[in-house]
C-alpha positions as CSV (number, residue, x, y, z in Angstrom):
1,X,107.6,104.0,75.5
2,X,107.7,106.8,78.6
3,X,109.8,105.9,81.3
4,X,111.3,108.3,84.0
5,X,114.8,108.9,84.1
6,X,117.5,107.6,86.8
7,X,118.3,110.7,88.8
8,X,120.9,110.7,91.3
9,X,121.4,112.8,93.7
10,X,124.7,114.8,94.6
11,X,127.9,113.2,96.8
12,X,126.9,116.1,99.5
13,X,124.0,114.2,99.8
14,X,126.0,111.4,100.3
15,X,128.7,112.4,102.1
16,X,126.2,114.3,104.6
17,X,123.6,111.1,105.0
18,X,126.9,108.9,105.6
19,X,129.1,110.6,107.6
20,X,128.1,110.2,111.2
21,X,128.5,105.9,110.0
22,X,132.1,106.1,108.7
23,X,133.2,103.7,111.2
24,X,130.7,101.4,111.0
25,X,130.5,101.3,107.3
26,X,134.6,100.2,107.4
27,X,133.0,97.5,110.1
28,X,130.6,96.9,107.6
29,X,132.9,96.4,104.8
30,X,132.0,92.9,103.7
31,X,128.9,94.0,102.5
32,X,129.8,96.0,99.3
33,X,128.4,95.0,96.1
34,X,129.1,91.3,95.3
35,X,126.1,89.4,94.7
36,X,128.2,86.2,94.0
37,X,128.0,85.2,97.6
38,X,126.1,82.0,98.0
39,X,122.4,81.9,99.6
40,X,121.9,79.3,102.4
41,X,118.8,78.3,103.1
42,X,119.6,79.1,106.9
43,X,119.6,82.8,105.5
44,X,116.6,82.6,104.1
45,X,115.2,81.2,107.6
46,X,116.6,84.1,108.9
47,X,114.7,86.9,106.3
48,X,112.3,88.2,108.3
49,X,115.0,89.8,111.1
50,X,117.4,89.9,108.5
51,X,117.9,93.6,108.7
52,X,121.1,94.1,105.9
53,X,118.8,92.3,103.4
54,X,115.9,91.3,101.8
55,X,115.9,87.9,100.8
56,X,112.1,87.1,100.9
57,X,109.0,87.6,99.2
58,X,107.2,89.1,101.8
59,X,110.2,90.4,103.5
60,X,110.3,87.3,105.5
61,X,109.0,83.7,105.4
62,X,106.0,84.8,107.0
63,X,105.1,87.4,104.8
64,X,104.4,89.9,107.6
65,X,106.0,92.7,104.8
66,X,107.4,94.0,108.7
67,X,111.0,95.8,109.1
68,X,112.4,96.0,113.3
69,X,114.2,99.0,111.7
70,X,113.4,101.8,113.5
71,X,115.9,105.2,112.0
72,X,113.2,105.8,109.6
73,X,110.3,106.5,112.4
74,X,107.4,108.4,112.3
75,X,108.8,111.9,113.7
76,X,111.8,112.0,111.0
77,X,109.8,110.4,108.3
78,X,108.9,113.9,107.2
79,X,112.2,114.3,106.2
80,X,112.4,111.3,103.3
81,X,114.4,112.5,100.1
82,X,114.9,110.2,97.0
83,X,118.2,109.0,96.8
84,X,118.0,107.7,93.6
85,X,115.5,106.7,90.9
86,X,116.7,103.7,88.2
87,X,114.6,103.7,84.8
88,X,113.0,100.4,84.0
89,X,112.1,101.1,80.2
90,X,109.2,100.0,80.5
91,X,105.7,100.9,80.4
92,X,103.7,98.1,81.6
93,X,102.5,97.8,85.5
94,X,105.2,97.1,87.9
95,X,104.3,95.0,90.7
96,X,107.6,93.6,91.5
97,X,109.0,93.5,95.0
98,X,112.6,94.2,94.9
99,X,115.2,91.8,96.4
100,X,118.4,93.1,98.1
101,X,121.6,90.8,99.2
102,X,125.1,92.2,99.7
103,X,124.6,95.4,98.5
104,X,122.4,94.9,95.2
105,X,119.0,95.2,94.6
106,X,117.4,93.0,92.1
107,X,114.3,93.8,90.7
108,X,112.2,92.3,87.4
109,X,109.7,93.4,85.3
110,X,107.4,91.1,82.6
111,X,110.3,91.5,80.2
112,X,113.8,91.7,82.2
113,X,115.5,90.7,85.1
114,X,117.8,94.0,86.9
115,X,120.9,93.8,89.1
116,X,121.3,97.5,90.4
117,X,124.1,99.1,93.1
118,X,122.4,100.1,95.9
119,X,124.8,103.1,97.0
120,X,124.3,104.1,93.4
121,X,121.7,103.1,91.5
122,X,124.0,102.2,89.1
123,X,123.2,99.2,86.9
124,X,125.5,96.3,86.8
125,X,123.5,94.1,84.6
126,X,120.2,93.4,82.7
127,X,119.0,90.4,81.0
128,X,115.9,90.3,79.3
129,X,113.0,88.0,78.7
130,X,111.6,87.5,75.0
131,X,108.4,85.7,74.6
132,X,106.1,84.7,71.6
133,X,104.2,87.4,70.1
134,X,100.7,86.2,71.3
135,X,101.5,86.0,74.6
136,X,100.2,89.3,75.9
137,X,96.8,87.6,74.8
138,X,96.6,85.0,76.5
139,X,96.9,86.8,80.0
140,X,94.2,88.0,82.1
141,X,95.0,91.3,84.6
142,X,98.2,92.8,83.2
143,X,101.3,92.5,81.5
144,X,103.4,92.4,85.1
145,X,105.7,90.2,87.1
146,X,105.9,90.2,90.7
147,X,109.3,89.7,91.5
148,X,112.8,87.0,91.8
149,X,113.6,84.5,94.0
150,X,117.5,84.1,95.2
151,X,119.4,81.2,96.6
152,X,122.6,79.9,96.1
153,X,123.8,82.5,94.1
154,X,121.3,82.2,91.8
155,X,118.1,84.6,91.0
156,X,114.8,82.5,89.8
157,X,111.8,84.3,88.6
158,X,108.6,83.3,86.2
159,X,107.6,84.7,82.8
160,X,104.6,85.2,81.2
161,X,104.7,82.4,78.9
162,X,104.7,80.0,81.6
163,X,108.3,79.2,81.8
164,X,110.8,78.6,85.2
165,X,114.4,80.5,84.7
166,X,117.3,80.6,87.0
167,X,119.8,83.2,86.5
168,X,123.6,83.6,87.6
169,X,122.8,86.7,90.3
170,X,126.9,88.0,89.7
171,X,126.1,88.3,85.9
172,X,122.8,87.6,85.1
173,X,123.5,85.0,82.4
174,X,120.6,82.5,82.4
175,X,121.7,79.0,83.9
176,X,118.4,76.6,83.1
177,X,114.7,77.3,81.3
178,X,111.8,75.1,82.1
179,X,108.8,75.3,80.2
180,X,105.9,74.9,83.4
181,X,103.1,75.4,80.6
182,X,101.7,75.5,77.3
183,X,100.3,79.1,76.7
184,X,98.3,78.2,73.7
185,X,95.3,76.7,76.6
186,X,95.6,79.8,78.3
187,X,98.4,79.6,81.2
188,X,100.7,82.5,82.0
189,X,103.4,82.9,85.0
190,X,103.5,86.3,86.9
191,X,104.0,84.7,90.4
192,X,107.6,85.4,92.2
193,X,109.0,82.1,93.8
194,X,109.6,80.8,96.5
195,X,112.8,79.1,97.9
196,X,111.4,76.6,100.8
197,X,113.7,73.5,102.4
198,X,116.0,74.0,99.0
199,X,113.2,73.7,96.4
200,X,111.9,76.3,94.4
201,X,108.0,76.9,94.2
202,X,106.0,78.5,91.6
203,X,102.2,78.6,90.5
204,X,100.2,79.4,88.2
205,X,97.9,81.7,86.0
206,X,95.0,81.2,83.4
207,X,91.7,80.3,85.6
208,X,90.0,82.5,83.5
209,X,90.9,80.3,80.0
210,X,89.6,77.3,81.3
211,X,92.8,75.9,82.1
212,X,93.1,73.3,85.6
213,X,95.6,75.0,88.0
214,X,98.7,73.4,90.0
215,X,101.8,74.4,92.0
216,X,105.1,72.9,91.4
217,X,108.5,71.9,92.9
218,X,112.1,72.6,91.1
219,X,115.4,71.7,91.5
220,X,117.0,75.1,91.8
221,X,121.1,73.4,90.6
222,X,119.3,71.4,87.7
223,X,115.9,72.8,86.8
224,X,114.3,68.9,87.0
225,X,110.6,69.6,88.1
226,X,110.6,67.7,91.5
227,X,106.8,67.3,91.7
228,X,103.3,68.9,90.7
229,X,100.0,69.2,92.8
230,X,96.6,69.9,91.0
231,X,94.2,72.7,92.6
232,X,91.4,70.6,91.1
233,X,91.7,66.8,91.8
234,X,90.9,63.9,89.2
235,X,87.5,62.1,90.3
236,X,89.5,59.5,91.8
237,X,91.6,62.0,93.7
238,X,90.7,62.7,97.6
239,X,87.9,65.9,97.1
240,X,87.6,64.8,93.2
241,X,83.9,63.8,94.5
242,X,83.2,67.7,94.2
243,X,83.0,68.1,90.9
244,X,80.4,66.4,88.8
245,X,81.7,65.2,85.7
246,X,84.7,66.6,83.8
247,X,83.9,69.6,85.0
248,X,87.7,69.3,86.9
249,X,89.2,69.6,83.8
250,X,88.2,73.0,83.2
251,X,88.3,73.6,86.6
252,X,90.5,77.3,87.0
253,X,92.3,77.2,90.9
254,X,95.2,79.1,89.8
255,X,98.1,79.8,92.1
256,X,99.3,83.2,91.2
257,X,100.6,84.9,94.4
258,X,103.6,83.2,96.2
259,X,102.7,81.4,99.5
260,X,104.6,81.2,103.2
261,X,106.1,78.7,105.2
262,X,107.1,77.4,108.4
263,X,110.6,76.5,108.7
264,X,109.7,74.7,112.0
265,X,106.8,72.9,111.0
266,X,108.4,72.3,107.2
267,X,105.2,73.4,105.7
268,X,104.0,75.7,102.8
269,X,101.2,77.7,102.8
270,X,99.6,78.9,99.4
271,X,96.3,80.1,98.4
272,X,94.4,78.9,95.6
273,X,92.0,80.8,93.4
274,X,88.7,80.4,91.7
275,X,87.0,78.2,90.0
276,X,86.1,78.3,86.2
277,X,83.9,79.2,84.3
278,X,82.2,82.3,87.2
279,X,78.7,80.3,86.6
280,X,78.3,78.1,89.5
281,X,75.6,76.6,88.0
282,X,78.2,74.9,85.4
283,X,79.9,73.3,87.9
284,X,77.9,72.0,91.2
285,X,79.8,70.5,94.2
286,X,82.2,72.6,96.9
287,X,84.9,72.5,94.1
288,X,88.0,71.7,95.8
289,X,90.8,73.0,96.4
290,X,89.3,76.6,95.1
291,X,88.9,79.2,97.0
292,X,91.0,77.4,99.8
293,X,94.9,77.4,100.9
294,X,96.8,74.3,100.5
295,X,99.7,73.3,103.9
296,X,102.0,71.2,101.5
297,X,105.3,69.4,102.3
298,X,107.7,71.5,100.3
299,X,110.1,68.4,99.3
300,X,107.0,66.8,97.5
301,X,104.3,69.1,97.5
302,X,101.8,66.9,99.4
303,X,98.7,68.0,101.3
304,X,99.0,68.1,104.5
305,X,95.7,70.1,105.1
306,X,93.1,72.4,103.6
307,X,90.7,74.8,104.4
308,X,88.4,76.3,101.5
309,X,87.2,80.0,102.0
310,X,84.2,79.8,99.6
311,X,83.0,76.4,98.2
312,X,81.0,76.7,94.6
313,X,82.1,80.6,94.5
314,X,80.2,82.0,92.1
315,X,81.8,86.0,92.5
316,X,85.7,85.2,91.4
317,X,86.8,85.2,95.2
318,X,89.8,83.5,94.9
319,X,92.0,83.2,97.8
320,X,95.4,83.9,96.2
321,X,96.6,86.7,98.8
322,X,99.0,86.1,101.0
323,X,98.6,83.7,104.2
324,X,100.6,85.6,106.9
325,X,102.0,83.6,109.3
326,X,102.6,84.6,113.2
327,X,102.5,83.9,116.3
328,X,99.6,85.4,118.8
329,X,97.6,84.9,121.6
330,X,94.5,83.6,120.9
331,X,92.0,83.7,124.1
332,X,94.8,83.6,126.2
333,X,96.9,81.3,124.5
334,X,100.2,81.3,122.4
335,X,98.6,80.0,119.1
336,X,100.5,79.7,115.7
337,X,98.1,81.3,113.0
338,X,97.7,81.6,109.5
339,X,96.4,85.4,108.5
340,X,93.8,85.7,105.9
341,X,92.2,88.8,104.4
342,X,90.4,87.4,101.9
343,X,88.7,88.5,98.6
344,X,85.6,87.5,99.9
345,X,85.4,90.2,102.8
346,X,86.2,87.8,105.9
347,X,89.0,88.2,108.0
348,X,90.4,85.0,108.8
349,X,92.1,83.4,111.2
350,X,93.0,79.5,111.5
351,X,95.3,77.6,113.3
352,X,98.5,77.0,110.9
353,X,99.5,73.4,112.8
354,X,96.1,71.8,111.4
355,X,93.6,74.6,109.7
356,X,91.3,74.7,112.2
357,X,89.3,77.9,112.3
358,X,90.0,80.3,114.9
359,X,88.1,83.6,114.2
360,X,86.1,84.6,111.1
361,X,84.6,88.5,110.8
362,X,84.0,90.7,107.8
363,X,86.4,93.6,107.3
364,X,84.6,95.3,104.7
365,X,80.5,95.4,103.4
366,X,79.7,91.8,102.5
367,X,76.4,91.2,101.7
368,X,76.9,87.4,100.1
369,X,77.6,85.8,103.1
370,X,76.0,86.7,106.9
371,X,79.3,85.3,108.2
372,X,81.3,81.8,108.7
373,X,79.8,79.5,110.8
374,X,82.5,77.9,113.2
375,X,81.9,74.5,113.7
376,X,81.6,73.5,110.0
377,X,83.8,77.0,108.6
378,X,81.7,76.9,106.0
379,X,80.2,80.7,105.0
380,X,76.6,80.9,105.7
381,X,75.1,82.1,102.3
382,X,72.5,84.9,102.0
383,X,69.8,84.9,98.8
384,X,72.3,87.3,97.1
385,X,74.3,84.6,96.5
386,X,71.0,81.7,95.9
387,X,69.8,84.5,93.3
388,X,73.6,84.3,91.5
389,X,73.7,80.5,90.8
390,X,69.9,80.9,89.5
391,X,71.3,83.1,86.8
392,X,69.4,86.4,88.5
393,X,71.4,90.0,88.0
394,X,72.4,90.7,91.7
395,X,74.2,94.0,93.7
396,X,77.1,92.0,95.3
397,X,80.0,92.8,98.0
398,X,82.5,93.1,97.5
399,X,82.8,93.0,94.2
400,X,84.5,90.6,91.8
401,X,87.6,92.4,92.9
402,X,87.0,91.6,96.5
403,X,87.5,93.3,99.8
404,X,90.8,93.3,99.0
405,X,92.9,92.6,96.0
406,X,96.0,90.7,95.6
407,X,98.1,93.7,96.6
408,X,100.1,92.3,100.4
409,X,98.7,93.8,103.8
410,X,101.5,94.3,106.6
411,X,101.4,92.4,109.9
412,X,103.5,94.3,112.8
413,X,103.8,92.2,115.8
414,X,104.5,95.1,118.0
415,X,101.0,96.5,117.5
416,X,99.4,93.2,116.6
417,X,97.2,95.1,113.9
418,X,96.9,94.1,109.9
419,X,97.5,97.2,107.7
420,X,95.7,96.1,104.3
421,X,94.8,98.3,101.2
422,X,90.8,97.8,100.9
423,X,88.0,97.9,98.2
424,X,84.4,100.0,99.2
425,X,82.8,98.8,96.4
426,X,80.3,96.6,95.3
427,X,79.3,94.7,91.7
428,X,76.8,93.8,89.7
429,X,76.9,90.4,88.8
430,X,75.1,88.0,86.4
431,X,75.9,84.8,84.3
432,X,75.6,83.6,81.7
433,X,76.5,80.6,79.1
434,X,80.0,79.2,79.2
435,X,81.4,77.9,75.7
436,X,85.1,76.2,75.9
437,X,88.0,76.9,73.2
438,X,91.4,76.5,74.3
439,X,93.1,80.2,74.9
440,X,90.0,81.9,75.2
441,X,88.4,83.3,77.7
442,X,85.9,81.3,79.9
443,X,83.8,83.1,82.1
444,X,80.0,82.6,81.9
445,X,79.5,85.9,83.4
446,X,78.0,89.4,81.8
447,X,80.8,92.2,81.7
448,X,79.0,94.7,80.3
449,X,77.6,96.2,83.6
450,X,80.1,95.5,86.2
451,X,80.4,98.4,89.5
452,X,78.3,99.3,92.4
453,X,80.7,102.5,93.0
454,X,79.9,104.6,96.3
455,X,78.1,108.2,96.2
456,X,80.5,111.0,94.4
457,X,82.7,112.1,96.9
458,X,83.0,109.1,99.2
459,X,86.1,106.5,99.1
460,X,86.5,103.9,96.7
461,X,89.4,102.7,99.0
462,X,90.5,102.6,102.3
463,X,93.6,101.6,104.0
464,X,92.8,100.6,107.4
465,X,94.6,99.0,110.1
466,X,92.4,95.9,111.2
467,X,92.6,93.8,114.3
468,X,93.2,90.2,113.0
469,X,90.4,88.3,115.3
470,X,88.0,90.8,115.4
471,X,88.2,92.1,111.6
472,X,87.5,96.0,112.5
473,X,89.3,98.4,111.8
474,X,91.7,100.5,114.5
475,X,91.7,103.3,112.0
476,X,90.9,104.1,108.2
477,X,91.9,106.2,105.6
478,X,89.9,106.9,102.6
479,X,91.4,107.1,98.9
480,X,88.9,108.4,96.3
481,X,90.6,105.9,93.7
482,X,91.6,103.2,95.7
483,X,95.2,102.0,96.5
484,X,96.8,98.6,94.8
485,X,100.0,98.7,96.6
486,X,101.7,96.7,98.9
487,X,101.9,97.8,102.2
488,X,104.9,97.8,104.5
489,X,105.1,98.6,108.4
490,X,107.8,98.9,110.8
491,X,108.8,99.1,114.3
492,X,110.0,102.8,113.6
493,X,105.8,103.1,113.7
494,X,105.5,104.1,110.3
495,X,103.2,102.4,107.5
496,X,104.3,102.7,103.8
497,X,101.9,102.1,100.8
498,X,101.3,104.2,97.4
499,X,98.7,106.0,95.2
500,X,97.6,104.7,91.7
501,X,98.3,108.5,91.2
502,X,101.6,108.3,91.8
503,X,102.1,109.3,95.7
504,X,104.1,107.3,97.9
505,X,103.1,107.7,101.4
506,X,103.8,107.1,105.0
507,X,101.4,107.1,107.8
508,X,101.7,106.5,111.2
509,X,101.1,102.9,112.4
510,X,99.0,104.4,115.4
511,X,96.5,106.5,113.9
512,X,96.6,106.8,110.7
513,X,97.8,110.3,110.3
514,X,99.5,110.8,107.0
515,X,103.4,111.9,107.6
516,X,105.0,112.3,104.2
517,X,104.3,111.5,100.5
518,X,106.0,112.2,97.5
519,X,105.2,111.7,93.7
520,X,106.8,109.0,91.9
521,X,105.4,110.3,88.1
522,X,103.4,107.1,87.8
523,X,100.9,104.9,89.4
524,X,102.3,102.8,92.3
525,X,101.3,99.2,92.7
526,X,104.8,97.6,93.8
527,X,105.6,96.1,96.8
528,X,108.2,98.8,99.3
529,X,110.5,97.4,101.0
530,X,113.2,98.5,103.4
531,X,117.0,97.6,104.6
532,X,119.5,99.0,106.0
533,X,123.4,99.3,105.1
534,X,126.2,101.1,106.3
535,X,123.8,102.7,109.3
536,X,121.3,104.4,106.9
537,X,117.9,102.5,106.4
538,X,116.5,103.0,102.7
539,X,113.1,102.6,101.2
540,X,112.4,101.4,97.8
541,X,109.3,100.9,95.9
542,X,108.7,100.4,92.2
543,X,106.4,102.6,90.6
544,X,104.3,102.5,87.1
545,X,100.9,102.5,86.2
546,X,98.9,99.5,85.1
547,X,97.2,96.5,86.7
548,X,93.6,95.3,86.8
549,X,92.1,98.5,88.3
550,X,92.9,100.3,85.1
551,X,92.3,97.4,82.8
552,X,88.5,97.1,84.1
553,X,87.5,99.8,86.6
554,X,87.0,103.0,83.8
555,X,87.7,105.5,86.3
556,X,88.4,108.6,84.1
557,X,90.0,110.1,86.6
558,X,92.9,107.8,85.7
559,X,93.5,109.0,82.0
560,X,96.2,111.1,83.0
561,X,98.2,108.9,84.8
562,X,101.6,108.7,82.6
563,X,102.9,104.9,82.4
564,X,106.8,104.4,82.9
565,X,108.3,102.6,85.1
566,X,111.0,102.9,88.0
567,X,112.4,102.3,90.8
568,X,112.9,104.7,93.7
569,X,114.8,104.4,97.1
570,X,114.6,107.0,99.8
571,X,116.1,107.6,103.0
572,X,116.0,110.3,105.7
573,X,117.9,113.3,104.7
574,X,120.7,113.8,107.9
């Protein structure tokens, strides 16, 4: 197993980046490492401006991945210097966005759970997750996790053989285990949870094993699962009508990336994702809830609304990613919206207080689909995809990977533009026969012949600043291998994302110019984030290669890539 070393860097380092912020820090006192402090769910409320912490997923109920910090900016940002880098031992992909209260960080990985010292990078405890030997198996895009959950003092995260834990966040000694899922028919966990009106959400993996996907509610003291809602309805179910037969019971709608909410309007938002098997033909109807996001009482998980992206999808465009939430003026009026860029290349925007569909534009090539007609919101379907459910090979965009992935775009209210790492590829797509067996995979498409990849020497990749209602693009940049990491923007006017290379860069929210990187030793497809304590605003990221690019892309120019994970945290060097 490789993994990079912790490095820390020396007290003059310190002593210089802190010294300007002694009084403050004395002020600021009460923040030293604890983590036995109690979470209230009025903190949580409070994530998104919340500028001492990260408590959220997202950075913030509304997923907006958006700091008002502003020390870090994008004439100093030049000057970033690791302050230290903690060792995960391991050498899997790490996707994990880190969480931050009271001076420590917690972070996860598929097989442990981390409480680190901020100042430090000292560890103060680990705990680890064992699972069954055949569990790697059984899941579909990479041996990852995406990252805890905390409230009342406790951490919560999901493991990959489908099973709910809460730890103690002072010691990490596990409190409760619920299994959600029986791995053997194909489910996995990798989502992080979510903490909404003092119940703890969590979906689900395994659409592509056949299995029928849900989202559930916990008790965070007890563990007791509080309620579950199927992604695929029985027949007798309100949208069961759109499946013919049992064809529900094999129906995929997995749940895999964790979704908003609205402390105001007490709702959830979560996206669900495709249906099985990939052959359309298998499965006629619109095949709800696929391909749609669920608004869902968080006390007992009822639908409030829906709105499905792609109905009968036949290309894997699920519609996991995250539904930002904001407020913005829409023709001239305040209008509370849902944010959508979705695999299937539309940029979407709907009205959060009902669904209804505000704006609709392609943000990349999309060639299935001439665009969403606004009156019904249903797409408006091209031969491309009449050819696909006919069982002809077809060039398709985006791909099966989408127009963009499930790595988090950044909203920043201040410019009112969506920074979101994009795909510039297309695939080539054709089905074929589905057979069932429990734990297996179940497809019905051909995977020999998969990529339409641009000329040599053009982008695979771009990360492009988007206007929400429109769908195009401010400005781009190009990546020759394209970027799967998060993205984070701030009021300092600086955009962070990574490199499956290894870089972690910054760019300036305006333009685009590029204003600092700096190699991590692995492939970066975590989730930065940013806080600040006593006076000095850090960065952190996670960095290690691995995901679904690597697993199914064969982009030689990824063989030397070193796996290993870690953690780095940066700030501006005083």
């Amino acid at each position: 197993m490789t993994a990079l070393p912790r490095v820390v860097l020396t007290r003059r380092f310190f002593r210089k980046i802190h010294i300007k912020h002694i009084a403050l820090a004395a002020g600021l006192a009460f923040l030293a490492p604890s983590g036995a402090n109690a979470q209230t769910s009025e903190q949580l409320v409070k994530g998104a401006t919340d500028t001492g912490n990260v408590l959220n997923y997202g950075m913030g109920y509304n997923l907006q991945r958006f700091s008002p910090l502003t020390q870090i900016n994008k004439d100093n940002a030049k000057n970033l210097v690791p302050v230290w880098n903690y060792s995960l031992a391991d050498d899997r992909a790490e996707e994990s966005q880190p969480i931050v209260y009271q001076g420590v960080l917690y972070v996860t990985t598929h097989n442990a759970t981390m409480a680190v010292d901020v100042k430090t990078g000292k560890q103060i405890w680990k705990t680890k997750v064992e699972y069954p030997p055949e569990t790697p198996r059984i899941v579909c895009c990479g041996i990852i996790n995406r990252g805890a959950a905390i409230y009342d003092g406790k951490l919560f995260r999901t493991t990959l053989d489908a099973h709910v834990i809460s730890l103690d966040a002072k010691t990490g000694k596990e409190l409760w285990r619920q299994k959600a899922a029986d791995i053997k028919e194909g489910y996995s966990m990798t989502v992080a949870p979510l903490v909404a009106d003092g119940v703890v959400i969590t979906g689900i993996s395994g659409a592509e094993f056949g299995t029928r996907g849900f989202i559930d509610g916990w008790d965070p003291a007890t563990g007791k699962r509080l309620w579950r809602t199927y992604t695929v309805p029985t027949p007798d179910e309100p949208g069961g009508d759109t499946w013919k037969g049992d064809t529900w019971k094999l129906g995929g709608g997995s749940t895999w990336i964790t979704g908003s909410y609205d402390p105001e309007l007490n709702t959830v938002y979560w996206g669900v994702g495709n249906p099985g098997p990939f052959n359309a033909a298998v499965r006629p109807g619109d095949n709800l809830y696929t391909c749609a996001v669920l608004a869902l009482e968080p006390k007992t998980g009822k639908i409030k609304w829906h709105y499905q992206f792609s109905p009968n999808n036949p290309f894997d465009y699920d519609a996991v990613a995250e539904m930002v939430l904001a407020d913005i003026n829409v023709e001239g009026k305040p209008t509370k919206v849902l944010m959508d860029a979705n695999r299937n290349g539309f940029f979407y925007v709907l009205d959060r207080t009902n669904g209804k569909l505000l704006a609709a534009n392609p943000y990349v090539k999309v060639n299935w689909a001439t665009g969403i007609d606004m009156k019904s919101g249903r797409p408006i379907e091209t031969d491309v995809t009449k050819d696909a459910r006919e069982g002809k090979k077809v060039v398709v965009y985006p791909s099966i990977l989408g127009g963009k992935n499930w790595e988090p775009m950044s909203f920043n209210p201040q410019t009112g533009l969506a920074y979101a790492n994009t795909l510039s590829f297309g695939g080539r797509y054709k089905t074929e026969p589905a057979t069932y067996k429990a734990g297996e995979w179940y497809l019905g498409m051909d995977l020999t012949d998969l990529w339409e990849w641009p000329p040599a020497g053009e982008p695979r990749g771009h990360l492009k600043a988007i206007d929400p209602l429109t769908g195009k693009a401010k400005w781009e940049v190009g990546s020759a291998i394209p970027r799967f990491s998060g993205v984070l923007s701030t009021a300092g006017g600086v955009v962070f994302s990574g490199q499956l290379t290894g870089e972690f860069e910054a760019f300036d929210a305006n333009d685009g110019k590029k204003l600092w990187q700096f190699q991590t030793g692995s492939g970066i497809e975590g989730q930065p984030v940013t806080w600040q304590q006593d006076g000095v605003q850090y960065v952190a990221v996670t960095s290690g290669y691995g995901g679904v690019y690597s697993l199914f892309a064969g982009d030689e120019r990824l063989a030397n890539v070193p796996t290993g994970g870690s953690l780095w945290v940066f700030a501006v060097k005083q």
